[in-house]
C-alpha positions in Angstrom: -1.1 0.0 29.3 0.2 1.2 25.8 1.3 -0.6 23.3 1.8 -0.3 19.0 0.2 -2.3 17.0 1.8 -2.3 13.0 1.1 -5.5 10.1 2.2 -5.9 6.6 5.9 -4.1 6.1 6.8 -6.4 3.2 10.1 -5.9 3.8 12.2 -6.6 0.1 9.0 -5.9 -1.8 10.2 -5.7 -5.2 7.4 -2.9 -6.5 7.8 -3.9 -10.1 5.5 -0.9 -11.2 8.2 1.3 -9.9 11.0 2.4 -12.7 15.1 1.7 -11.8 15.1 4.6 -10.3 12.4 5.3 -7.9 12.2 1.1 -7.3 15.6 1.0 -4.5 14.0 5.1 -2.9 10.6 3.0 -2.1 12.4 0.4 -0.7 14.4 2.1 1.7 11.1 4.0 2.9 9.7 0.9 4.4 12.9 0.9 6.3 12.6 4.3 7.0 9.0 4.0 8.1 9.6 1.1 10.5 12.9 3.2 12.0 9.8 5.5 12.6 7.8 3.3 14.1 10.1 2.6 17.1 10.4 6.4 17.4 6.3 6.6 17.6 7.2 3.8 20.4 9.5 5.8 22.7 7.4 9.0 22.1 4.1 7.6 22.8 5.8 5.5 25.9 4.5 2.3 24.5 5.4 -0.6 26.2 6.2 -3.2 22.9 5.2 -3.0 19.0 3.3 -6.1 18.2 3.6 -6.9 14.0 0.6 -8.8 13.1 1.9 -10.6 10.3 4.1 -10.1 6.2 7.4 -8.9 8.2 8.9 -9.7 4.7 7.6 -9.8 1.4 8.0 -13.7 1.5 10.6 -16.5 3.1 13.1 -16.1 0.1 14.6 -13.4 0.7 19.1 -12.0 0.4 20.2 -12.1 3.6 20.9 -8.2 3.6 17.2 -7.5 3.6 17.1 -9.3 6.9 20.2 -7.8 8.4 19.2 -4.1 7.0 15.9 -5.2 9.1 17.9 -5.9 12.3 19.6 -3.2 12.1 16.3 -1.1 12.1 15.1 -2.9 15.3 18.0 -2.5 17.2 17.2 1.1 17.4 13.7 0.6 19.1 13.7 0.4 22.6 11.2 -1.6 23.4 9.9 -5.4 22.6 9.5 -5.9 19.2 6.9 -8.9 18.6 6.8 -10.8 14.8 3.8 -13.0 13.3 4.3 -15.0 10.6 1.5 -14.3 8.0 0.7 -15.2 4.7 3.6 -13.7 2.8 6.0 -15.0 5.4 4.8 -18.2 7.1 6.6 -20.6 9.5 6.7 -23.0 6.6 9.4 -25.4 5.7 11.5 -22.4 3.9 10.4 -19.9 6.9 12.7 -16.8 6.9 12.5 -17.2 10.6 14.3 -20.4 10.8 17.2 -19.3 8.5 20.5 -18.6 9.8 20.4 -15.0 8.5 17.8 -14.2 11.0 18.2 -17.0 14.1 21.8 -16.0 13.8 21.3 -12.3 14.1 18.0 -11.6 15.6 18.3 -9.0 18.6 17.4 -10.5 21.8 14.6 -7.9 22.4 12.7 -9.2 19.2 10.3 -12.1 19.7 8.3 -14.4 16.9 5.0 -15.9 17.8 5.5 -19.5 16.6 2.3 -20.7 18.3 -0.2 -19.5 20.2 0.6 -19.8 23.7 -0.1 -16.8 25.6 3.3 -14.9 25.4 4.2 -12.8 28.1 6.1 -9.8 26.6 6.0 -7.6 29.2 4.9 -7.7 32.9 1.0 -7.7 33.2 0.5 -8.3 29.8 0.1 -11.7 27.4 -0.1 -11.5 23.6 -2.2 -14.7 22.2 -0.9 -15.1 18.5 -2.2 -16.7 15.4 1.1 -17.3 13.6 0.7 -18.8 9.5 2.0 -22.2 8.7 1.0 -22.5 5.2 0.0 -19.7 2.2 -2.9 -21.3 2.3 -4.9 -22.4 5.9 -8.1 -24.1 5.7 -9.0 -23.2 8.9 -9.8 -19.9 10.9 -6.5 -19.1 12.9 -7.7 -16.5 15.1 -10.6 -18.8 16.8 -8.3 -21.7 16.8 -6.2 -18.9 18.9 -8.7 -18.1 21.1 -10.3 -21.8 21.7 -8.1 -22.5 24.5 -8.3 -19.4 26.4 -9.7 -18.9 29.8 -10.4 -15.5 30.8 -7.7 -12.8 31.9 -6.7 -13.0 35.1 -7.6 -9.4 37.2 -5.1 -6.8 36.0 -3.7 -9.0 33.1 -4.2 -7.6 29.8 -4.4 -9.8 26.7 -4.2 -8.8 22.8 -5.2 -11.0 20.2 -2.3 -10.5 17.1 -4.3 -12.4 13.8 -3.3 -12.0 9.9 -5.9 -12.5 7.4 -9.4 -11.5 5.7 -12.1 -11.0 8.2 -15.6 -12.6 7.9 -17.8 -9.3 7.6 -15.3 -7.8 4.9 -13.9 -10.8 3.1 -15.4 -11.2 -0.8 -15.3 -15.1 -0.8 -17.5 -15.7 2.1 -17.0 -19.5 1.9 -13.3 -18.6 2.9 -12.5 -21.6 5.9 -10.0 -19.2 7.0 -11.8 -15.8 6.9 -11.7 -14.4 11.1 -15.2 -15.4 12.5 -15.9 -12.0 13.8 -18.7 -12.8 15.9 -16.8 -15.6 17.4 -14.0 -12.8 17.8 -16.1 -10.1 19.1 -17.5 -13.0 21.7 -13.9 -13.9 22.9 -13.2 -10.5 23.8 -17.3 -10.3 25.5 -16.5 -13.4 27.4 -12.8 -11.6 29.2 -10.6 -14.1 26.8 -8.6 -10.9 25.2 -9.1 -7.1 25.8 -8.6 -6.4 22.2 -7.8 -7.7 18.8 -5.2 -6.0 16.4 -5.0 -7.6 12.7 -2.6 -7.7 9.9 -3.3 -8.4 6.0 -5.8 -5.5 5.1 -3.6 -2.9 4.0 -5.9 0.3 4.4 -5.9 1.4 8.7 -10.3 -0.7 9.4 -11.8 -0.5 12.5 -13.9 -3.6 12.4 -15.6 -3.0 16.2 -14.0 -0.3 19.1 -12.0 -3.6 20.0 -11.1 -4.7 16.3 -8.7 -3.1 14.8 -6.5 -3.4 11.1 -3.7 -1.6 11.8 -2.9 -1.1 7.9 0.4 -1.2 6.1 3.2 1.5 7.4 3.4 2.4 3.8 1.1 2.5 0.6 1.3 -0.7 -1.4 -1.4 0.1 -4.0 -3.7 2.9 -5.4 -6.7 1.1 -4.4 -5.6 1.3 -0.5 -7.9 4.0 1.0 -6.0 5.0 4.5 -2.4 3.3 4.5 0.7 4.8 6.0 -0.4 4.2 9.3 0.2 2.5 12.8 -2.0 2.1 16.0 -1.6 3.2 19.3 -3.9 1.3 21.9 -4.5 2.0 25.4 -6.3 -0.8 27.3 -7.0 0.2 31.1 -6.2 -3.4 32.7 -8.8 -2.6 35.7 -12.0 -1.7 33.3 -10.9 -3.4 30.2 -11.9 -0.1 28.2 -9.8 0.4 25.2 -8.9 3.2 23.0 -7.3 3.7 19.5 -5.2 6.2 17.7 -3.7 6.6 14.0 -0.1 7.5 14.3 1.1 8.5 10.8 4.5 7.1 9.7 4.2 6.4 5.9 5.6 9.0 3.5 4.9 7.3 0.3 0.9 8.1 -1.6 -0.1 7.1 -4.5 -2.7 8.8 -6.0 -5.4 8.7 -9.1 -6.0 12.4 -10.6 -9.0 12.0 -12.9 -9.7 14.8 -15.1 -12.2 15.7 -18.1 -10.3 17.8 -20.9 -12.2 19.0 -23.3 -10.2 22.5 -24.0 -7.2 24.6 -23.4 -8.3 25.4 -19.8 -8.6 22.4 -18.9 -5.2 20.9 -19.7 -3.9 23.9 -18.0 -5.8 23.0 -14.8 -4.4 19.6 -15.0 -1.0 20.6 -15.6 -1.9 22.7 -12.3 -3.3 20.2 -10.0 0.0 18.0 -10.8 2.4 21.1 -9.7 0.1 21.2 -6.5 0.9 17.7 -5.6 3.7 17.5 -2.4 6.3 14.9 -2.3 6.4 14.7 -5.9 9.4 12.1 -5.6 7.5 9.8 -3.5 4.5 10.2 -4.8 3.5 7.7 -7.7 0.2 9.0 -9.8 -2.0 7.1 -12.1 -4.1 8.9 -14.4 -7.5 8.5 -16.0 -8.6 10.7 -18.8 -11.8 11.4 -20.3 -13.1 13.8 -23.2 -12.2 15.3 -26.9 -8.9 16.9 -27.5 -7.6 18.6 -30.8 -4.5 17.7 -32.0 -3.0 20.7 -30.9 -4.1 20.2 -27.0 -3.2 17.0 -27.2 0.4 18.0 -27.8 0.6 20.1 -24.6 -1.5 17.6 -22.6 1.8 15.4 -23.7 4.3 17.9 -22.9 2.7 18.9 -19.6 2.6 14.5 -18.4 6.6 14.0 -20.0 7.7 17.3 -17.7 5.8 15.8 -14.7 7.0 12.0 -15.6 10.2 13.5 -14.7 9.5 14.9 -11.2 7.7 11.9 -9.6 7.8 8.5 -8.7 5.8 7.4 -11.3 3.4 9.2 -13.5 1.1 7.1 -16.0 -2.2 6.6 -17.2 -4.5 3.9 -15.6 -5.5 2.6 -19.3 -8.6 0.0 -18.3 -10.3 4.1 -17.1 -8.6 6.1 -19.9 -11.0 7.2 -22.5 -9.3 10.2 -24.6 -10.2 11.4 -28.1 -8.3 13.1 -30.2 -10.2 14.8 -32.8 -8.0 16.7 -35.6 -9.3 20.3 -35.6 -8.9 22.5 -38.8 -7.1 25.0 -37.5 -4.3 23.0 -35.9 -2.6 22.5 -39.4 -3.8 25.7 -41.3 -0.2 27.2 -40.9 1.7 24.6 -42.6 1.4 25.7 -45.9 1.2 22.4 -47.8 0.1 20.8 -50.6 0.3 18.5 -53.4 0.9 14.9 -52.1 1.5 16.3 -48.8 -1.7 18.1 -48.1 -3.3 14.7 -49.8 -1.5 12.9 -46.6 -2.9 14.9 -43.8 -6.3 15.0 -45.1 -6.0 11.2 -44.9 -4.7 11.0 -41.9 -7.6 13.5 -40.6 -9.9 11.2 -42.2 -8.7 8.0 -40.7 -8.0 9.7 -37.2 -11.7 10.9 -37.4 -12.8 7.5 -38.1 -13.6 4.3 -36.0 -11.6 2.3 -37.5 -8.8 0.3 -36.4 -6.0 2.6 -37.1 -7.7 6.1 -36.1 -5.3 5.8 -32.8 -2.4 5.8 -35.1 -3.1 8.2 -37.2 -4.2 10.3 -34.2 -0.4 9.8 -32.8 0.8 10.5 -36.6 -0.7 13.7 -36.4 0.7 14.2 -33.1 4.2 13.7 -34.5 3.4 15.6 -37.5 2.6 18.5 -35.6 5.0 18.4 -33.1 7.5 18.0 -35.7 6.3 21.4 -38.0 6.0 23.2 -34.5 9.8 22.5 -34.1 10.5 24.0 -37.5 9.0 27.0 -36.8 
């Protein structure tokens, strides 16, 4: 038995660190990425997609997010199982219970609104662990499970859960943090085959039988294998599973660190940018180290405002940003001036050289200045 296993589309996430532009292109990849995910379906010959949780980006939603969704999912052609999770739980303001979605939901899509085994296909029960609240004080998965005798001969049972498991959760006080031995016992004792989890964004195997199946598409730089979804094979007459990464996300975005400390090396920056694929779905964060002259530092801007205009996004991560511009003599010698003007750029030099609190400003002054006399020439 096959099935996909998918968590965290965030449908209608607004990505505020996107520009005007690139914002509404991101947002119709999620779409895209889901369409792609009932394609991975019929090609794989899965027998349903189970979606462990964040459908949508949270319960207040415009209605044509949800019907743009729907239309999506009528395309797949097999069962199509929703949890509610944290973003989108089966609160009093649930997106589930709205007439834009109980109106228009297509009949071969299903929402876990308790955790009754659910029978989505012959032979095979899904036990989920559906969100009522942002904020659960209690672990939903074992609550799940608590009830469960073990699977019938030939039945196979997957656990669907949302949220931070126990071994990989910071806050290890969390009351709703997935007991993962208690989890791994369920599965031991014949309660479930296997257990597929939403919330972590990044594709984890916790144990063989433990999976996060990762967001479809990148959410944040710190996400270390998104983009993902899983195909699991459980034999129903030995229980053994198996797991595959399908890729379906388009979207990266990527941190380029670099050193620069001379001409070479803003050239090999501006190379490793040009090397990049996808460059318009590809947002990059920088962090830049070293001593430039004021000189290098002009190209180093020149090379970033030609790039800013081929990708997604292109900035610098400031908090691991530690650039120095350090006026050289030679990158003025060809100005030829003097008097009260030549008095000004040896101040400027002075202060930018300086630790005070203006040496960034007079480093972009002399920036301007000498983008400004290179224009002249």
């Amino acid at each position: 038995m096959r099935f996909v296993a998918t968590a965290d589309w965030q449908l209608g996430m607004t990505a505020h660190y996107l520009d005007d532009e690139a914002r509404p292109r991101f947002q119709q990849a999620r779409l895209d990425a889901v369409r792609r995910i009932g394609e991975v379906a019929r090609e794989r010959g899965a027998e349903f997609v189970v979606v462990c949780g964040d459908v949508f980006e949270s319960n207040q939603l415009d209605r044509s997010i949800v019907a743009r969704t729907f239309e999506v999912l009528r395309s797949f052609t097999v069962p199509v199982v929703l949890l509610p999770g944290n973003h989108d739980p089966l609160d009093a303001a649930s997106i589930y219970d709205s007439r834009a979605f109980r109106d228009r939901v297509p009949d071969h899509v299903h929402v876990l609104r308790d955790s009754a085994p659910y029978a989505v296909v012959e032979g095979v029960e899904i036990v989920g662990a559906p969100w009522f609240s942002k904020h659960p004080t209690r672990d939903l998965v074992a609550d799940a499970c608590a009830g469960l005798a073990p699977a019938a001969s030939g039945l196979v049972r997957v656990v669907a859960g949302h949220g931070a498991v126990s071994t990989l959760n910071p806050d290890r006080d969390a009351l709703a943090a997935i007991d993962v031995p208690a989890l791994t016992k369920a599965l031991d004792n014949g309660h479930a085959h296997v257990a597929v989890l939403g919330d972590r964004h990044s594709t984890t195997e916790i144990e063989e039988r433990i999976w996060y199946a990762g967001a479809p598409e990148v959410t944040s730089r710190r996400e270390d294998d998104p983009g993902n979804v899983l195909v699991v094979d459980v034999d129903p007459t030995t229980g053994e599973v198996s797991v595959e990464r399908e890729r379906v996300g388009r979207w990266s975005f990527t941190v380029v660190s670099a050193e620069l400390a001379s001409d070479s090396d803003v050239d090999a920056l501006a190379q490793r940018l040009q090397e990049l694929p996808d460059k318009e779905c590809t947002a990059v964060w920088l962090t830049l180290s070293g001593t430039l002259s004021t000189a290098q530092m002009t190209a180093l801007e020149g090379v970033l405002e030609e790039a800013r205009h081929l990708f997604a996004r292109l900035d610098s991560w400031a908090r691991h940003t530690d650039l120095v511009v350090l006026p050289d003599g030679h990158d003025f010698a060809d100005l030829g001036l003097s008097g009260f003007a030549q008095e000004a750029l040896d101040d400027l030099v002075e202060v930018a050289t300086s630790d005070g609190p203006d040496a960034s400003v007079a480093q972009d002054s002399l920036g301007l200045l000498y983008r400004l006399a290179g224009a002249g020439r």
